[in-house]
C-alpha positions in Angstrom: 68.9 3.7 61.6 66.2 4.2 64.1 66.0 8.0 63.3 65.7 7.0 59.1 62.7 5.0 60.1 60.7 7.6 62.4 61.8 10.1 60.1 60.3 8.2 57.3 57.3 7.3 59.4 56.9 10.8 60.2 56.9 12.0 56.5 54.8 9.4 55.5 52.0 10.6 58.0 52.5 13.9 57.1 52.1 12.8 53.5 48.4 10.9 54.7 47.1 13.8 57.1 48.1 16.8 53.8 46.2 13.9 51.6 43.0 13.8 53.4 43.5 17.5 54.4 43.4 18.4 50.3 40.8 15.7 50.1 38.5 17.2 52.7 39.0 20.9 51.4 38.1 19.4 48.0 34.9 18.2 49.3 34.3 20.9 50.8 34.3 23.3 48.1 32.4 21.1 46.0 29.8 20.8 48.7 28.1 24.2 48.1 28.2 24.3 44.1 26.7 20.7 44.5 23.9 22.0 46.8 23.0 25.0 44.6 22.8 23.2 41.9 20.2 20.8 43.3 18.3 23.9 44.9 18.1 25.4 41.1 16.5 22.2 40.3 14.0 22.2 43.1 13.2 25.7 41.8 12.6 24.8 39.0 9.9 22.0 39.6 8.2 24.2 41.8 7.9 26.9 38.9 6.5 24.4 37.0 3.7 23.8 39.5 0.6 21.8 39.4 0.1 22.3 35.3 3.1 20.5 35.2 2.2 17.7 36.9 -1.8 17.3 35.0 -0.4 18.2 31.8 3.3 16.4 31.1 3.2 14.0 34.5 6.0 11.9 32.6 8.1 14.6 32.2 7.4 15.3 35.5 7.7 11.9 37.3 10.8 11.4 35.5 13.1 14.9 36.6 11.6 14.1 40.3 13.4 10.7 40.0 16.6 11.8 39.1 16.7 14.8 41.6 15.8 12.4 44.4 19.1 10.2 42.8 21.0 13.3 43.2 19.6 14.5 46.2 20.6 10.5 47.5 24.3 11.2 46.0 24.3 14.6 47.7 23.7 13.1 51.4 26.5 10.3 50.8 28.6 13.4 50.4 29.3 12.5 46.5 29.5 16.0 45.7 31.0 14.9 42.3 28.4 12.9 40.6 25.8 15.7 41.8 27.7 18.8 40.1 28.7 16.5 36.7 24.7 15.0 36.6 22.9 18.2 37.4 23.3 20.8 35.0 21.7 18.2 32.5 18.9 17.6 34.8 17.9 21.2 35.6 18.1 22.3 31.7 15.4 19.7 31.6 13.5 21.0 34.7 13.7 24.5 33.2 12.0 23.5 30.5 8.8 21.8 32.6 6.9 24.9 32.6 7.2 25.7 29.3 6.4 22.3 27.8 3.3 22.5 30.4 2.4 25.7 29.0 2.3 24.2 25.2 0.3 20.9 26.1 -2.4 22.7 28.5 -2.7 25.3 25.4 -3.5 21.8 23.2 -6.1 20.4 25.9 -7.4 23.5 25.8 -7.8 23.6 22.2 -9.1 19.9 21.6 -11.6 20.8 24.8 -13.1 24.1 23.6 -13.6 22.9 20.1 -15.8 19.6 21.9 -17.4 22.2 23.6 -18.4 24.3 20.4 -19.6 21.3 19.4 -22.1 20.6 22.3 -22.9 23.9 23.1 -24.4 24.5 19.5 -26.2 21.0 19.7 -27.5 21.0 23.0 -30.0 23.8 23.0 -31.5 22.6 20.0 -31.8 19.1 21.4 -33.2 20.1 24.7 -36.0 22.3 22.5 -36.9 19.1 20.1 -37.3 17.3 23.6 -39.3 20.1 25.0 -41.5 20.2 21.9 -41.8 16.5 21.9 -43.4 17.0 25.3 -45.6 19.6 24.4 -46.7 17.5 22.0 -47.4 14.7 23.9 -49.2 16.5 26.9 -51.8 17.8 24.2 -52.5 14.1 22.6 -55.4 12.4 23.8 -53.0 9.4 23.8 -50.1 8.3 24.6 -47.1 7.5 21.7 -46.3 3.3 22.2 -44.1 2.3 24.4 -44.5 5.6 26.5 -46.1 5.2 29.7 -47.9 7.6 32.3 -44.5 7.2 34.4 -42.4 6.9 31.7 -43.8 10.7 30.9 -43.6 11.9 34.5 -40.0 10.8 34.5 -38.9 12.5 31.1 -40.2 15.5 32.2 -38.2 15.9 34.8 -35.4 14.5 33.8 -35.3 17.6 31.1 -35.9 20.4 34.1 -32.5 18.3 35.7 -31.0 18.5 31.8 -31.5 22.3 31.6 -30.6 23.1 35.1 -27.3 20.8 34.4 -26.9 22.7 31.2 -27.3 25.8 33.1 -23.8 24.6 35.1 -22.4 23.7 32.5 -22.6 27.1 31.3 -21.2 28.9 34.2 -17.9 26.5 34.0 -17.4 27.5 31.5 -17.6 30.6 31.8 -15.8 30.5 35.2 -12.4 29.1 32.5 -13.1 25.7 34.0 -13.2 24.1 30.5 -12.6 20.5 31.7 -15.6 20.7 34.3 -18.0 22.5 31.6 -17.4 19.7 29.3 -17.8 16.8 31.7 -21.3 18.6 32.8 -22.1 19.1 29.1 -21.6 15.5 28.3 -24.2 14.4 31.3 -26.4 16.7 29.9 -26.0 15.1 26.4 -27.0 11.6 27.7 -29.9 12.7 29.6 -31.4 14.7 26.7 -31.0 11.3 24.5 -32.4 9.0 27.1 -35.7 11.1 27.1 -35.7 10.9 23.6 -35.2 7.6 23.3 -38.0 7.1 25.7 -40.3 9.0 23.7 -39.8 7.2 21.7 -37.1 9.3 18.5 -34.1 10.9 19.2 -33.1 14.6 20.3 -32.6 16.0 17.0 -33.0 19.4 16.1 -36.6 20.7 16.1 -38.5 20.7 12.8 -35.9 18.1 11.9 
């Protein structure tokens, strides 16, 4: 009776160590697809680079989410919900760079055609201000509402206007579309403050 019982006991132990043996070698050699898998992803990402993260920072935000999930699944040895969750995840983070690409290409777009825009009306603008100066400096008086200070001030706020337009310029033509327009715009309100304190507005000369 005693030798049924040990002999059971033994086989039943034998039965638990060959369970956790297959268990282990199962986790095991789910461990390294698992990690690959989440190294692809990281690849990924980091292909995508920093356009990725200006242009589509959703997109972005959310794949970084769900590989730190999977990264978090990963360390708790749940090798299982990383290779069934991943594949998804890194078809997505394959396809960062090219939806980065395609939105940057649209900013670009909707930029340069603002910047068409400004870089045909400023020049004009600045010369209508210039000439409105000219115009000024030879009158034996001064237009109302435009002081001797007032003067002084709008005439240098153009040479600071030009000089801005200047860098403006050389963004842009440095590809730095973003930092052209954002120049060209401060450029834009300086040229219509002087106008407006001349007393008109910086329209086009012989306008």
């Amino acid at each position: 009776m005693n030798l049924t019982v040990t002999s059971r006991t033994r086989a039943t132990r034998f039965l638990v160590a060959f369970s956790a043996g297959l268990a282990l070698a199962a986790c095991v050699n789910q461990m390294e697809p698992a990690k690959k898998l989440i190294g692809d992803v990281e690849a990924a990402v980091t292909a995508a680079g920093a356009d990725a993260q200006q242009y589509i920072p959703d997109q972005m935000t959310s794949v970084n989410q769900r590989l730190t999930e999977l990264k978090a699944a990963f360390d708790k040895q749940d090798y299982k919900t990383v290779i069934t969750g991943t594949p998804a995840l890194l078809t997505e983070a394959k396809g960062l760079a090219d939806a980065a690409a395609a939105k940057k290409k649209e900013v670009l777009e909707a930029l340069g055609a603002q910047w068409t825009t400004l870089a045909a009306e400023l020049p004009q603008s600045v010369a209508a201000v210039e000439a409105k100066l000219a115009a000024v400096a030879k009158s034996k008086k001064l237009p109302a509402g435009v002081t001797k200070d007032g003067l002084a001030v709008a005439k240098s706020g153009l040479a600071d206007a030009k000089t801005g337009w200047d860098d403006a310029k050389a963004a842009f033509g440095a590809g730095s579309v973003q930092a052209a327009l954002d120049k060209a715009k401060v450029v834009k309100a300086k040229v219509d403050a002087i106008a407006s304190t001349l007393g008109g507005t910086a329209a086009k000369p012989g306008a």
